[in-house]
Biopython code that builds the backbone (N, CA, C, O; Angstrom):
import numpy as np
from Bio.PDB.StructureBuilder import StructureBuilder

atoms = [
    (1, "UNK", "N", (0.833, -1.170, 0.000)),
    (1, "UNK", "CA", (0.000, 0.000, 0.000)),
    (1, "UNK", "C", (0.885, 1.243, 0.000)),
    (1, "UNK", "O", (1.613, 1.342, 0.987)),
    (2, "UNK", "N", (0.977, 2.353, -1.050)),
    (2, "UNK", "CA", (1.321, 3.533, -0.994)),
    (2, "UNK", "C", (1.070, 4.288, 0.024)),
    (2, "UNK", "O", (0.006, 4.862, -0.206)),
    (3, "UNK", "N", (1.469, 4.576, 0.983)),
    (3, "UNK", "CA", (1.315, 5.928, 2.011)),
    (3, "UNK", "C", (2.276, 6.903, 1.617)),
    (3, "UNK", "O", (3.390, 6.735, 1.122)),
    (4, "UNK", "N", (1.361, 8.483, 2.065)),
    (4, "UNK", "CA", (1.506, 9.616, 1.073)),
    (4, "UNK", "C", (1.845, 10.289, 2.312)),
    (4, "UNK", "O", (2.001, 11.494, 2.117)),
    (5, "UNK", "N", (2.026, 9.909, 3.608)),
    (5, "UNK", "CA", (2.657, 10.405, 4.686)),
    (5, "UNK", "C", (3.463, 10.064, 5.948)),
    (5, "UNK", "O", (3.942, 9.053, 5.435)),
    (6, "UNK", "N", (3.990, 10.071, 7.128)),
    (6, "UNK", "CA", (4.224, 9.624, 7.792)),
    (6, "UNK", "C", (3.061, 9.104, 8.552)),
    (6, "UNK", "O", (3.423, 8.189, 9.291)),
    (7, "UNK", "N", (1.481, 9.425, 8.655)),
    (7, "UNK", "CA", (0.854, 9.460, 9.372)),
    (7, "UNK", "C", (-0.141, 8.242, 8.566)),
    (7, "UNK", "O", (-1.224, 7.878, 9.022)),
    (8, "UNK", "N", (0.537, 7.649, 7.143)),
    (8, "UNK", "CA", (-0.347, 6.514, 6.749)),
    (8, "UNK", "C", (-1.465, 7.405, 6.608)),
    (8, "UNK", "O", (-1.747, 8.579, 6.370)),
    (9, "UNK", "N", (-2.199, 5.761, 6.989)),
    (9, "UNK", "CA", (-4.044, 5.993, 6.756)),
    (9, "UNK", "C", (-4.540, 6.924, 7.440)),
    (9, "UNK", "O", (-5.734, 7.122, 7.215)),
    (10, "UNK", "N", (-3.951, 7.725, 8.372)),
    (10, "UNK", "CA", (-4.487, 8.566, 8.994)),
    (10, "UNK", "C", (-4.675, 9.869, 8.162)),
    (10, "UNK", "O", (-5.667, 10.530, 7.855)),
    (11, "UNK", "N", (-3.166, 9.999, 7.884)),
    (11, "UNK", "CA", (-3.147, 11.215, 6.974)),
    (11, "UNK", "C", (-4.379, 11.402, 5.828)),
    (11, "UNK", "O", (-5.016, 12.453, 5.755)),
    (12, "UNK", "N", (-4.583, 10.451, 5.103)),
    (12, "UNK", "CA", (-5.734, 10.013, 4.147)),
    (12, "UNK", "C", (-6.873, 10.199, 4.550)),
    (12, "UNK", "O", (-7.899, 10.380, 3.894)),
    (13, "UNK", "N", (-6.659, 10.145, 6.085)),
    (13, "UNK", "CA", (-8.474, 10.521, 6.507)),
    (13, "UNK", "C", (-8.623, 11.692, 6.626)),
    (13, "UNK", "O", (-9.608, 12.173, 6.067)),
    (14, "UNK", "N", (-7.705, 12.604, 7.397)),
    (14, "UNK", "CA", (-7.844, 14.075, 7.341)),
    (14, "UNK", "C", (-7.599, 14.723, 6.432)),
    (14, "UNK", "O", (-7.700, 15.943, 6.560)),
    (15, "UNK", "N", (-7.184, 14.156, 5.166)),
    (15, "UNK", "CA", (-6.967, 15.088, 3.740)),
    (15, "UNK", "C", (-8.601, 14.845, 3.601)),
    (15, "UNK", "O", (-9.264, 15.866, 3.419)),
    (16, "UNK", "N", (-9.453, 13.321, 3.685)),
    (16, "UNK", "CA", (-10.529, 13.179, 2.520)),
    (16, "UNK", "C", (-11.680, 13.778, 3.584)),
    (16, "UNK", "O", (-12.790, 14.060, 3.131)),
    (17, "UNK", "N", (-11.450, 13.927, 4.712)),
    (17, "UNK", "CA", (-11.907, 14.677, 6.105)),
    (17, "UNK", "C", (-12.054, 16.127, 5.494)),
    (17, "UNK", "O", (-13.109, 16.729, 5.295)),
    (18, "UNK", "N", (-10.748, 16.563, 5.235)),
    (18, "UNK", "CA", (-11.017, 17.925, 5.078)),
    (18, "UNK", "C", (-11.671, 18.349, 3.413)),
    (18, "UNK", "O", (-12.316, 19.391, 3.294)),
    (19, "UNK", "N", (-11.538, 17.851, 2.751)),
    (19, "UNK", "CA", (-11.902, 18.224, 1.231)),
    (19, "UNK", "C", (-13.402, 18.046, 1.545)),
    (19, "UNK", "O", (-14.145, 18.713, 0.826)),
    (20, "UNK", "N", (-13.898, 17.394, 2.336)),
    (20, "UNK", "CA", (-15.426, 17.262, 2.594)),
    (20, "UNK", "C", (-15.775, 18.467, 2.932)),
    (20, "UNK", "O", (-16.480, 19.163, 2.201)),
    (21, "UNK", "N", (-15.235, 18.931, 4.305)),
    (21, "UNK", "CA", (-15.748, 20.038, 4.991)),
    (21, "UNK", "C", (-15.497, 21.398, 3.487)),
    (21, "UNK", "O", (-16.417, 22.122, 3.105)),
    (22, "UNK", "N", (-14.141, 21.421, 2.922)),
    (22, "UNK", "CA", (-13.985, 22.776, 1.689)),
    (22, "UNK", "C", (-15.352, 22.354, 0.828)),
    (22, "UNK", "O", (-16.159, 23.282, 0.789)),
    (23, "UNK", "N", (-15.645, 21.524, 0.349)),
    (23, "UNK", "CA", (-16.851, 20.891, -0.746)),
    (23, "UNK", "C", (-18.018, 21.507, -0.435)),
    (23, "UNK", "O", (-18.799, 21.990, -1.256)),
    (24, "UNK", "N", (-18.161, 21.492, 0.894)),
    (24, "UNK", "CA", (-19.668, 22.485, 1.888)),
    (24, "UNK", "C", (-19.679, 23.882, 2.014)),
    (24, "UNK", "O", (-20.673, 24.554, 2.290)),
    (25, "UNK", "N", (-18.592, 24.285, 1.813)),
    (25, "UNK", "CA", (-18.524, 25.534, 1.929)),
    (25, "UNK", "C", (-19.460, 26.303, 0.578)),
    (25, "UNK", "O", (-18.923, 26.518, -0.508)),
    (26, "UNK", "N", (-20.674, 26.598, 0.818)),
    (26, "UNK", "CA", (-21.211, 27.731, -0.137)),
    (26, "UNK", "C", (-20.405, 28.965, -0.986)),
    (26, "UNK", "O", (-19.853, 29.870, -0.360)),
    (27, "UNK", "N", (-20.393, 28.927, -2.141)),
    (27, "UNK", "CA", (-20.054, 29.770, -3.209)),
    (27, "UNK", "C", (-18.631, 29.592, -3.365)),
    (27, "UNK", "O", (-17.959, 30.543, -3.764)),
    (28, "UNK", "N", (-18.193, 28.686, -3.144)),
    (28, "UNK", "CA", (-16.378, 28.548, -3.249)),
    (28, "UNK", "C", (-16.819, 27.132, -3.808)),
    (28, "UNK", "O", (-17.820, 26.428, -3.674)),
    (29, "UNK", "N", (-15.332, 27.010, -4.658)),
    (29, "UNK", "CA", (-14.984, 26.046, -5.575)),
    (29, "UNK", "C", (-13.612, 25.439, -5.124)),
    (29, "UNK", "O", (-12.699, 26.081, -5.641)),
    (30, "UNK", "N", (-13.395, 24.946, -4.742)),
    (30, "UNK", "CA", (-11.896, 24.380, -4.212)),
    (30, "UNK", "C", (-11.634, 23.100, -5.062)),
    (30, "UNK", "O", (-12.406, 22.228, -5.462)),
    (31, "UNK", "N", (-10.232, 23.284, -5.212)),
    (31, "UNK", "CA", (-9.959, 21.996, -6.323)),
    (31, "UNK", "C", (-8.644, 21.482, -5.901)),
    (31, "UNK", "O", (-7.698, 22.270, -5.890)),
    (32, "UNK", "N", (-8.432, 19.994, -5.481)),
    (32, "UNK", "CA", (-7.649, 19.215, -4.783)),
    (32, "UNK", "C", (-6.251, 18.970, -5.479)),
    (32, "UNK", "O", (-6.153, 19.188, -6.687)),
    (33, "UNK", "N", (-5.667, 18.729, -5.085)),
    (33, "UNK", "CA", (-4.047, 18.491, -5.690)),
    (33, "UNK", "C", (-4.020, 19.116, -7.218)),
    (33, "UNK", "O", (-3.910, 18.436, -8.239)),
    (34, "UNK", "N", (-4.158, 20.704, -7.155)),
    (34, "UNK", "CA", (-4.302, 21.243, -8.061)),
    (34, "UNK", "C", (-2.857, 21.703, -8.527)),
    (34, "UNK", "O", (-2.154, 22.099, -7.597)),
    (35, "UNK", "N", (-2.298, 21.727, -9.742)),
    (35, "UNK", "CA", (-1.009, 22.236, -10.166)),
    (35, "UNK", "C", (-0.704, 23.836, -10.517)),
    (35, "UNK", "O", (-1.096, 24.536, -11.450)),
    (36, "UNK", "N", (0.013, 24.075, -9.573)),
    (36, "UNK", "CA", (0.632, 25.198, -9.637)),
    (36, "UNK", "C", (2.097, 25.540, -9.837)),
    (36, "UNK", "O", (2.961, 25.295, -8.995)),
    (37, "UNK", "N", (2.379, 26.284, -11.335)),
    (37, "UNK", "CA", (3.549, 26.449, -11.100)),
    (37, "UNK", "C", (4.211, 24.939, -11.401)),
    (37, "UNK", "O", (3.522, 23.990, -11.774)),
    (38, "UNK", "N", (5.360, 24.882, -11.226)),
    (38, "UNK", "CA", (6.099, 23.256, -11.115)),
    (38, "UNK", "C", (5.750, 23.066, -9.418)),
    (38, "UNK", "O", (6.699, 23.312, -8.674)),
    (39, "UNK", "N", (4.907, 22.792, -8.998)),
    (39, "UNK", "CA", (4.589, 22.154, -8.031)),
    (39, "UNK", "C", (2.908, 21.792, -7.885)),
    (39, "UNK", "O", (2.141, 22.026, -8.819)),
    (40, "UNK", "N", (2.412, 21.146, -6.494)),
    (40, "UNK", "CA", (0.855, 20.938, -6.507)),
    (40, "UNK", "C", (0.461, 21.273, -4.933)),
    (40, "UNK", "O", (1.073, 21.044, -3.890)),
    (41, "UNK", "N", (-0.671, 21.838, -5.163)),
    (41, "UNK", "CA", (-1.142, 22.434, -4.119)),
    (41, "UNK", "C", (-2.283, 21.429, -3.289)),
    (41, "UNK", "O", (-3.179, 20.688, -3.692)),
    (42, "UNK", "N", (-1.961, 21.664, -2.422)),
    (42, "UNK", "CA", (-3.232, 20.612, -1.452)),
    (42, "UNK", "C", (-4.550, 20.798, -1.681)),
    (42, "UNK", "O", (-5.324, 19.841, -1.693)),
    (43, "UNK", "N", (-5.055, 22.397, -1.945)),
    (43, "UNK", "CA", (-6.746, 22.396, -1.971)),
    (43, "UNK", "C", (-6.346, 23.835, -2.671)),
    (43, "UNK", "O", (-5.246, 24.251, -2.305)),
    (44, "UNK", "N", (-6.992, 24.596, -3.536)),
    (44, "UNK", "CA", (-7.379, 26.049, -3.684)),
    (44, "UNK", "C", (-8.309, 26.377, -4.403)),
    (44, "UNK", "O", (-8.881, 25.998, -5.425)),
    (45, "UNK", "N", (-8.349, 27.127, -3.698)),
    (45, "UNK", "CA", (-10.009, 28.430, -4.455)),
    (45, "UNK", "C", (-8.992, 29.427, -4.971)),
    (45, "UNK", "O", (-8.192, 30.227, -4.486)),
    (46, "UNK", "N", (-9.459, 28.939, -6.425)),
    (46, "UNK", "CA", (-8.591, 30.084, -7.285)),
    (46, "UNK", "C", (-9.620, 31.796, -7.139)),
    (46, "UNK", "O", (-9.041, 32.866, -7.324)),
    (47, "UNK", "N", (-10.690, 31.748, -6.895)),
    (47, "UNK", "CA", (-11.613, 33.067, -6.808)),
    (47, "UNK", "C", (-10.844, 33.643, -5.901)),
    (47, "UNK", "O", (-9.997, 34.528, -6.023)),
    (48, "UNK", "N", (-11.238, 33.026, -4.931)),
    (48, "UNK", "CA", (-10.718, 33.804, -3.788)),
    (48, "UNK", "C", (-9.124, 34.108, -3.197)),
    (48, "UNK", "O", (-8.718, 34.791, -2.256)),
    (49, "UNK", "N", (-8.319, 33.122, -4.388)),
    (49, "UNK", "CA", (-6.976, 33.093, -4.083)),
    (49, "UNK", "C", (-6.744, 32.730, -3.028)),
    (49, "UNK", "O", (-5.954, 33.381, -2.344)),
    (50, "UNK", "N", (-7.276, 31.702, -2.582)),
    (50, "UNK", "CA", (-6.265, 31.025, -1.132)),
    (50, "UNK", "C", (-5.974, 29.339, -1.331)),
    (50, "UNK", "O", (-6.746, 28.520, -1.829)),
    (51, "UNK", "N", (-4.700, 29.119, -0.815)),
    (51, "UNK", "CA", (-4.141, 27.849, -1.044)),
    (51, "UNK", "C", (-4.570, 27.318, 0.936)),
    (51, "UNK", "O", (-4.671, 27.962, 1.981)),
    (52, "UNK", "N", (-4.702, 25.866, 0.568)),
    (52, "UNK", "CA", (-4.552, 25.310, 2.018)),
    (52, "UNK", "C", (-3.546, 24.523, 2.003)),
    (52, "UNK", "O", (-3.222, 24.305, 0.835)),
    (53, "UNK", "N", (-2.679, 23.812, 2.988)),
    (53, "UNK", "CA", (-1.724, 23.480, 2.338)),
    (53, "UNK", "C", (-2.031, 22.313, 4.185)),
    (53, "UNK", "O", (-2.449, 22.885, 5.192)),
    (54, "UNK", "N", (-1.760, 21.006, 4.185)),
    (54, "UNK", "CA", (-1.633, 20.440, 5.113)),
    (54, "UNK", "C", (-0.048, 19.501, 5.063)),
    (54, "UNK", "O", (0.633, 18.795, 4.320)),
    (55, "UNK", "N", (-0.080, 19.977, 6.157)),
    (55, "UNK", "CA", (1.734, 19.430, 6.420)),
    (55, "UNK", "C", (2.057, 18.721, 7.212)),
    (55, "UNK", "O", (1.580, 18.895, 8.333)),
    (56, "UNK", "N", (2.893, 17.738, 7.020)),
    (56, "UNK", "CA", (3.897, 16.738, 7.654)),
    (56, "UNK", "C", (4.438, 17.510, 8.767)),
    (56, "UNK", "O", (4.476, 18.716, 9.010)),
    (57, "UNK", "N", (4.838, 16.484, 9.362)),
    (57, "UNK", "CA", (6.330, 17.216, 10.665)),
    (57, "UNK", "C", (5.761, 17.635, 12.098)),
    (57, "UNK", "O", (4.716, 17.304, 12.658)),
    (58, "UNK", "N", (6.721, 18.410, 12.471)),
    (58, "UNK", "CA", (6.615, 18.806, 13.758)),
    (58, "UNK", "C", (6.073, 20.428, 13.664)),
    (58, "UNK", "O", (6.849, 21.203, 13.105)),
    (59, "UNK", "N", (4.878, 20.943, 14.144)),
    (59, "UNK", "CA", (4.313, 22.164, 14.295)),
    (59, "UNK", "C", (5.600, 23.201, 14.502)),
    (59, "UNK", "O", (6.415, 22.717, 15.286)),
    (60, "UNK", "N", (5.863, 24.105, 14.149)),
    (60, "UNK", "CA", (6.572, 25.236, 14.463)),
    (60, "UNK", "C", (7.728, 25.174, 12.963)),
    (60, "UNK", "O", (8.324, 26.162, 12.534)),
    (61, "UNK", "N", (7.817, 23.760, 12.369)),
    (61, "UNK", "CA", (9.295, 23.973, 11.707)),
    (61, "UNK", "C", (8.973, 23.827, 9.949)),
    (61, "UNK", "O", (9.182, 22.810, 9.288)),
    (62, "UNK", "N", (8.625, 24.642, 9.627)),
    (62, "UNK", "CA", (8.148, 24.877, 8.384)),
    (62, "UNK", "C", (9.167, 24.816, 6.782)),
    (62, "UNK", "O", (9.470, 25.897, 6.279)),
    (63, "UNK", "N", (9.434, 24.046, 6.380)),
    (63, "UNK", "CA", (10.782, 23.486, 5.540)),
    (63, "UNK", "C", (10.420, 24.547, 4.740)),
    (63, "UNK", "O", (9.322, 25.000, 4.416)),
    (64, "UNK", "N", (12.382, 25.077, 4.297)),
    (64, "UNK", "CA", (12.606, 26.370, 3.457)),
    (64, "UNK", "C", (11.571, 25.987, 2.502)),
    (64, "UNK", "O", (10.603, 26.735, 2.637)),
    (65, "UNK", "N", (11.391, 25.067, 1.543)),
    (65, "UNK", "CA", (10.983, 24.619, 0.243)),
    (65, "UNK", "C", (9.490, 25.208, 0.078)),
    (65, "UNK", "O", (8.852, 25.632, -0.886)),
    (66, "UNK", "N", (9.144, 24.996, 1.856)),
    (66, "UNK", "CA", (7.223, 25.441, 1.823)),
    (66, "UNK", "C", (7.368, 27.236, 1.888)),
    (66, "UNK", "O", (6.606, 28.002, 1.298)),
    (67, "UNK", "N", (8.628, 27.684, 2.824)),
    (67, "UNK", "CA", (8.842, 29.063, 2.638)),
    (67, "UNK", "C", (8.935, 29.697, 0.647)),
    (67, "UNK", "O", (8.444, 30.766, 0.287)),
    (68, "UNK", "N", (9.411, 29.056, 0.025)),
    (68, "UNK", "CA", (9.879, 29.842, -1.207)),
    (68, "UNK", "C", (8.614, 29.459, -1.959)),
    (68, "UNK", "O", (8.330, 30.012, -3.022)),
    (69, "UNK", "N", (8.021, 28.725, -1.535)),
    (69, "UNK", "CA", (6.357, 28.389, -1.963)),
    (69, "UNK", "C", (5.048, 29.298, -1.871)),
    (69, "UNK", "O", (4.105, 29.456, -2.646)),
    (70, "UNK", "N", (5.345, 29.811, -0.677)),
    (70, "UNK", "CA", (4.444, 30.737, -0.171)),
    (70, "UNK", "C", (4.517, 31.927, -0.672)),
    (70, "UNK", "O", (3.482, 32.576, -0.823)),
    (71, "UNK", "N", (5.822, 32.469, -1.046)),
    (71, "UNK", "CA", (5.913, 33.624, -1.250)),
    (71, "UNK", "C", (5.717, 33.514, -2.680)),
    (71, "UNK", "O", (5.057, 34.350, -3.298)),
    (72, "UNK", "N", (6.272, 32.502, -3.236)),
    (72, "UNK", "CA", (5.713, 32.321, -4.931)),
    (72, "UNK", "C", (4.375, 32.495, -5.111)),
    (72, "UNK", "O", (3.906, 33.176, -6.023)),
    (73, "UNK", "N", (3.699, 31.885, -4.245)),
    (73, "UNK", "CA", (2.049, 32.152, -4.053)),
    (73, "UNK", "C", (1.320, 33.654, -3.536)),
    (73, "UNK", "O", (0.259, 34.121, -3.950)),
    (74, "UNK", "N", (2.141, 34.173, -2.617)),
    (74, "UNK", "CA", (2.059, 35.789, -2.717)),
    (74, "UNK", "C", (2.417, 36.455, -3.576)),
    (74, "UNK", "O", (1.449, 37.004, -4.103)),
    (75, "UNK", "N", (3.348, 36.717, -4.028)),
    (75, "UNK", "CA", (3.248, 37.308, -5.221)),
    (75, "UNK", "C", (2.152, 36.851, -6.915)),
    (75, "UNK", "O", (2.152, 37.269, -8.073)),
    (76, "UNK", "N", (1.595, 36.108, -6.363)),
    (76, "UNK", "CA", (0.576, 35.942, -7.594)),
    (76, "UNK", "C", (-0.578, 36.496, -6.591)),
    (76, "UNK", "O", (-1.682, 36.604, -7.125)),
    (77, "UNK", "N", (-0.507, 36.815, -5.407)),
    (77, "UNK", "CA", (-1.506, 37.115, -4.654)),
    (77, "UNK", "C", (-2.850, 36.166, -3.730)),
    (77, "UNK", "O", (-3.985, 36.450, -3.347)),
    (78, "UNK", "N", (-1.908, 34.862, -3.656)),
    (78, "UNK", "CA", (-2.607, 34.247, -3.325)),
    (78, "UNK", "C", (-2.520, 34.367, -1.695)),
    (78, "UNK", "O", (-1.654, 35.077, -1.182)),
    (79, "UNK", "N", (-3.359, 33.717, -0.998)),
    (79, "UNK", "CA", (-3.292, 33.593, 0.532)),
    (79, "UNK", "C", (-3.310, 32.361, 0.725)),
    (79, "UNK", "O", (-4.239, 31.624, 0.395)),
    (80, "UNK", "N", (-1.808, 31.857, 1.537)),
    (80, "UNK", "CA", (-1.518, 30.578, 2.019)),
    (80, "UNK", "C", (-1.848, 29.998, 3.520)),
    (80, "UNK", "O", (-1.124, 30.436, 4.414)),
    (81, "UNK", "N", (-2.616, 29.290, 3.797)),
    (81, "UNK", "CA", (-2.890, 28.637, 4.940)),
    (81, "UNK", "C", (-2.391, 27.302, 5.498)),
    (81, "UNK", "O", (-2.839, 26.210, 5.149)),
    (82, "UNK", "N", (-1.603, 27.458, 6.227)),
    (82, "UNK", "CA", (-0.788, 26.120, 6.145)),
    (82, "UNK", "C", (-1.436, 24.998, 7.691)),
    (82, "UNK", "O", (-1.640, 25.722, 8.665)),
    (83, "UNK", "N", (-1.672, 23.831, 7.909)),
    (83, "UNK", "CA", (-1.991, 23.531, 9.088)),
    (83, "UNK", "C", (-1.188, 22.237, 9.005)),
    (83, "UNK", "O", (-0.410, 21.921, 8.105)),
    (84, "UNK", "N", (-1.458, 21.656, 9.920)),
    (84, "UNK", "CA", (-0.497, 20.555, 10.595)),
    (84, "UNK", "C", (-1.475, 19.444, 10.692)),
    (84, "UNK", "O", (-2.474, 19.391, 11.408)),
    (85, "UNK", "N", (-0.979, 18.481, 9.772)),
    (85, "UNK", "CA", (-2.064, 17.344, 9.454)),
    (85, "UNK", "C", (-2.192, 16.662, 11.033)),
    (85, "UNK", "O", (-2.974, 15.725, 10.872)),
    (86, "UNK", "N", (-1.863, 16.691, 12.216)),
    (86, "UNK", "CA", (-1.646, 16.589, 13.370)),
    (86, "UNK", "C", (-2.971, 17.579, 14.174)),
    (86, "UNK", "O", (-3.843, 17.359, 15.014)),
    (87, "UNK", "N", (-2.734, 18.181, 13.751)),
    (87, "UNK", "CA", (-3.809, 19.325, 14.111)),
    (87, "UNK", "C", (-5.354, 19.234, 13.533)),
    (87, "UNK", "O", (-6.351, 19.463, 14.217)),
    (88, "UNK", "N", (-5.358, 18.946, 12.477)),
    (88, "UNK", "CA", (-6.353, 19.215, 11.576)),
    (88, "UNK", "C", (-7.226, 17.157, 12.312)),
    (88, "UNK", "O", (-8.379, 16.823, 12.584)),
    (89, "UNK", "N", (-6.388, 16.679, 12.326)),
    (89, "UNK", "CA", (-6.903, 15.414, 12.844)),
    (89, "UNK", "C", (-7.147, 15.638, 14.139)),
    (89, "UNK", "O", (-7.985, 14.994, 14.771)),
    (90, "UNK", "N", (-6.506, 16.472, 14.580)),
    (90, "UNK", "CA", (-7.633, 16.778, 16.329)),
    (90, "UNK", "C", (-8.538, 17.318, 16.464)),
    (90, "UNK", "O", (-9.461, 17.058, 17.235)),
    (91, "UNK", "N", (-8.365, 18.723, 15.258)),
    (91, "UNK", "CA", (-9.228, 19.495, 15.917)),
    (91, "UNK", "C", (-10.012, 19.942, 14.350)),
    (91, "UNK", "O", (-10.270, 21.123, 14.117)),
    (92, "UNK", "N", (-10.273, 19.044, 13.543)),
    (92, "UNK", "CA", (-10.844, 19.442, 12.309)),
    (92, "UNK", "C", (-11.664, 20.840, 12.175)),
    (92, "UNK", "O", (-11.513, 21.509, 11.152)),
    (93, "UNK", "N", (-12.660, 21.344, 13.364)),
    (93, "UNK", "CA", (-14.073, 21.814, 13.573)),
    (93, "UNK", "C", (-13.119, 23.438, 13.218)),
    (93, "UNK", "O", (-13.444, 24.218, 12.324)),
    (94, "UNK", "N", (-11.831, 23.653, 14.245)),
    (94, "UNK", "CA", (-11.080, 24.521, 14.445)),
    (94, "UNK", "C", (-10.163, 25.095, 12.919)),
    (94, "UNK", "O", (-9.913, 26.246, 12.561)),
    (95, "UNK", "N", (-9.848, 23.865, 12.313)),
    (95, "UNK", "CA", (-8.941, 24.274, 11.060)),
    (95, "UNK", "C", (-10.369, 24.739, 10.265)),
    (95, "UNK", "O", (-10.324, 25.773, 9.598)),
    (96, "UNK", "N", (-11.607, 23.986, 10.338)),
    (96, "UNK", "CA", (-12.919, 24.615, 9.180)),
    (96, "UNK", "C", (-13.020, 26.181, 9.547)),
    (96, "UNK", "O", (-13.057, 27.125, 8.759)),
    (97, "UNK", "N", (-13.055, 26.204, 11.061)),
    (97, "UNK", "CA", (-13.599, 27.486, 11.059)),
    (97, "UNK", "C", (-12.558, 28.693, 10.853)),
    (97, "UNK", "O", (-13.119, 29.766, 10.630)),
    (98, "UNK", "N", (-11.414, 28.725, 10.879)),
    (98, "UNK", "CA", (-10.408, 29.643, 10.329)),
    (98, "UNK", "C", (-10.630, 29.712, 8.642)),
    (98, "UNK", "O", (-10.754, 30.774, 8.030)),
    (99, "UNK", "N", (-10.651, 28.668, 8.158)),
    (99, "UNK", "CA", (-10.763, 29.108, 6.477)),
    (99, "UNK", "C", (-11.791, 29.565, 6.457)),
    (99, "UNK", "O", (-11.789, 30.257, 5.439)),
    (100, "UNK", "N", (-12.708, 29.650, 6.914)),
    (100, "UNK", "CA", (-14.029, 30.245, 6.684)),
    (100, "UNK", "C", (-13.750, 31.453, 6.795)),
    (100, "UNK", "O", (-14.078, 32.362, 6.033)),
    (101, "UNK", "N", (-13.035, 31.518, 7.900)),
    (101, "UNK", "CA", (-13.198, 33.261, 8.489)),
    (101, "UNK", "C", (-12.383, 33.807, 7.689)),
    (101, "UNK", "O", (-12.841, 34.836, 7.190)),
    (102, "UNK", "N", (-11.151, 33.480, 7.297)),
    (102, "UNK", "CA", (-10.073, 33.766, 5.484)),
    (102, "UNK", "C", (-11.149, 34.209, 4.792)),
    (102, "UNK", "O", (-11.307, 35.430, 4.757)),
    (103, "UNK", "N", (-12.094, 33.365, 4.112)),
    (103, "UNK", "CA", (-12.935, 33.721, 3.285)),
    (103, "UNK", "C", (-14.171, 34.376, 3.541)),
    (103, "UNK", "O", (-14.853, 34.616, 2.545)),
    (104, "UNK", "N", (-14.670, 34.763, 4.792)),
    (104, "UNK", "CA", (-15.670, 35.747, 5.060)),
    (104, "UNK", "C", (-14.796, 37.186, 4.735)),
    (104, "UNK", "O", (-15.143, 38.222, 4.169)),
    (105, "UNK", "N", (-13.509, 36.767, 5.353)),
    (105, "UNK", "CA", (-12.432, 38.370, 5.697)),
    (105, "UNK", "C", (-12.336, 39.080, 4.302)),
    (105, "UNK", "O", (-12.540, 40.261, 4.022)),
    (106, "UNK", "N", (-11.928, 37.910, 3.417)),
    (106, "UNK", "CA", (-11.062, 38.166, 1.787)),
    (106, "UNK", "C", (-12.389, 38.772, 1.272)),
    (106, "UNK", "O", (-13.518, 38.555, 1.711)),
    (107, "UNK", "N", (-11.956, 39.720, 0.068)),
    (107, "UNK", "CA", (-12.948, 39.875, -0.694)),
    (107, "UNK", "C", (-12.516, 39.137, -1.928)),
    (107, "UNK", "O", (-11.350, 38.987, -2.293)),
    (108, "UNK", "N", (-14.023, 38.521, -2.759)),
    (108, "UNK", "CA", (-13.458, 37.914, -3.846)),
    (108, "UNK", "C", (-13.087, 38.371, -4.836)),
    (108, "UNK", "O", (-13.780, 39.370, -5.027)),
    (109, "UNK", "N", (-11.985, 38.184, -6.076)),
    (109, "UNK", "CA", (-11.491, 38.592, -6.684)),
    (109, "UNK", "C", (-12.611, 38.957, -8.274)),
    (109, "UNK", "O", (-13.501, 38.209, -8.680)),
    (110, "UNK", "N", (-12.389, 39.666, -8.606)),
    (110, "UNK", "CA", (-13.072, 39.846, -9.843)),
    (110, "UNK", "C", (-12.439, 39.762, -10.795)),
    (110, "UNK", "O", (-11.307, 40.243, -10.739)),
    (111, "UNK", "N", (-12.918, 39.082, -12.143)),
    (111, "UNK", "CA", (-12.165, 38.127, -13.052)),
    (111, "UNK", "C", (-12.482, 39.043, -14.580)),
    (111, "UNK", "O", (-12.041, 38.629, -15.652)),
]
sb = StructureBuilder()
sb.init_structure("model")
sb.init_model(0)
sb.init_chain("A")
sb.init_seg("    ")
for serial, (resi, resn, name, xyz) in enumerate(atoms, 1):
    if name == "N":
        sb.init_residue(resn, " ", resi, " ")
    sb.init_atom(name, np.array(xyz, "f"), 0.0, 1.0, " ", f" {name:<3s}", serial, name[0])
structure = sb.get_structure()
């Protein structure tokens, strides 16, 4: 069996955990391992320009690679949200309600 994290099947539940809860979200479109750039993004709403990004590791230590990522993503103007697949498996209710509030805060972009 392929595991796509340290956290195995777990990890798999809080990615397909969380794409449920983005899917509910009214008037947003979020689209999963979407390609950006030479790389792929965990979830984004291109309207609203925000990336979610769920991460491996230990909370606090954020690898240069996700730093030169982010800012690649700011300067196109996107807004990066990064959480801790650790986190998001405890406290799912807590990671929903911050993107929400991103996207109540953001105004949407006009195309």
């Amino acid at each position: 069996m392929k595991r796509t994290s340290g956290f195995g099947r777990n990890a798999n539940d809080v990615e397909a955990r969380l794409w449920a809860k983005l899917r509910e979200i009214e008037g947003c479109e979020f689209h999963r391992k979407a390609p950006f750039k030479s790389f792929i993004l965990d979830y984004v709403e291109h309207e609203a320009l925000l990336v979610i990004e769920l991460d491996d590791g230990e909370p606090g230590r954020v690898p240069p690679r996700n730093l030169a990522r982010d800012h690649m993503l700011a300067e196109a103007g996107y807004t990066v949200l990064r959480f801790w697949k650790s986190e998001a498996a405890r406290d799912l209710s807590s990671v929903t309600a911050a993107i929400r509030q991103v996207l109540e805060d953001r105004p949407v972009q006009e195309q």
